[in-house]
SEZADO-881951 format. One record per residue (C-alpha): residue in one letter; x, y, z. Coordinates in steps of 0.02 Angstrom, whole numbers. Layout:
REM residues N
site code A | u X | v Y | w Z
...
This chain:
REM residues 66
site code X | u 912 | v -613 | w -629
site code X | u 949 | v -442 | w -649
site code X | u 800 | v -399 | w -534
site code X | u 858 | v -497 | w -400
site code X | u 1013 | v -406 | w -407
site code X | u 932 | v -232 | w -400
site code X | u 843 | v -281 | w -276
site code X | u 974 | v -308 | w -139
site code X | u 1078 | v -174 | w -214
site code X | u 951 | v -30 | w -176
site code X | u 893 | v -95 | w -48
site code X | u 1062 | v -104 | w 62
site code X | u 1082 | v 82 | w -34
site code X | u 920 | v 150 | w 66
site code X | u 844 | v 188 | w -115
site code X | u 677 | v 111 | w -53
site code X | u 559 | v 169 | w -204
site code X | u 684 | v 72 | w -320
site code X | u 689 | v -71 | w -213
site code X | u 495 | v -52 | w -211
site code X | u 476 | v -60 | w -394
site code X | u 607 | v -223 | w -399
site code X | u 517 | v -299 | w -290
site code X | u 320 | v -258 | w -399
site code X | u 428 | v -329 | w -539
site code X | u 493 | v -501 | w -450
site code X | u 309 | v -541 | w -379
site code X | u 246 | v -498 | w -574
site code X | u 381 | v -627 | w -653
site code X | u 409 | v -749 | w -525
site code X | u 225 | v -801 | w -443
site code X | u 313 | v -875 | w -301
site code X | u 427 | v -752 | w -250
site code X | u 445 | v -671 | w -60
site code X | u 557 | v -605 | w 35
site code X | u 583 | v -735 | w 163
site code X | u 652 | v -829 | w 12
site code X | u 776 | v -708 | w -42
site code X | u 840 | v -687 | w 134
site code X | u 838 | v -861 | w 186
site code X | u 839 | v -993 | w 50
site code X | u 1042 | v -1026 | w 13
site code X | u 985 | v -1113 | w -158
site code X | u 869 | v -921 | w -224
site code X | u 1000 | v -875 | w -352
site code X | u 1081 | v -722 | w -263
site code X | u 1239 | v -809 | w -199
site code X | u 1363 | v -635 | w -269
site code X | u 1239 | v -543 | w -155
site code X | u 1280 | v -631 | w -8
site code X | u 1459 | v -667 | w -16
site code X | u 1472 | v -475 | w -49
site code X | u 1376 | v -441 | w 113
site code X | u 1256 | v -346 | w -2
site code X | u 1089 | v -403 | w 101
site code X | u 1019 | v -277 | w 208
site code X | u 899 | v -390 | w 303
site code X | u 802 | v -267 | w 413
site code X | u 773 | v -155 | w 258
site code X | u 715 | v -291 | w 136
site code X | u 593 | v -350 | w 282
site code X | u 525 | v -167 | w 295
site code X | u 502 | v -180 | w 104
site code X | u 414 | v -364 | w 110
site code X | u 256 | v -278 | w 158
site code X | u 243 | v -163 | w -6
């Protein structure tokens, strides 16, 4: 969970190479994993992240191609 966390958090900071390495890490422990799932499904397990308005959308698409 913590990685999910990071994720948005740099990521909506503009620290890309962290939100990089998050995101290396998420595809390594969780097969399945993508972005359009952490943007769009409301059951991915980031609900603080969202109510805190903590998504940066545009910049975690930019990232989805790493």
């Amino acid at each position: 969970p913590p990685r999910r966390y990071l994720l948005g958090i740099y990521a909506k900071n503009g620290q890309d190479q962290k939100a990089a390495r998050m995101l290396r890490q998420l595809r390594a422990i969780e097969p399945s994993f993508n972005i359009d799932t952490f943007l769009g499904d409301p059951n991915y397990p980031i609900s603080l992240l969202r109510r805190q308005g903590m998504i940066d959308r545009a910049r975690l698409c930019d990232l989805a191609y790493i």
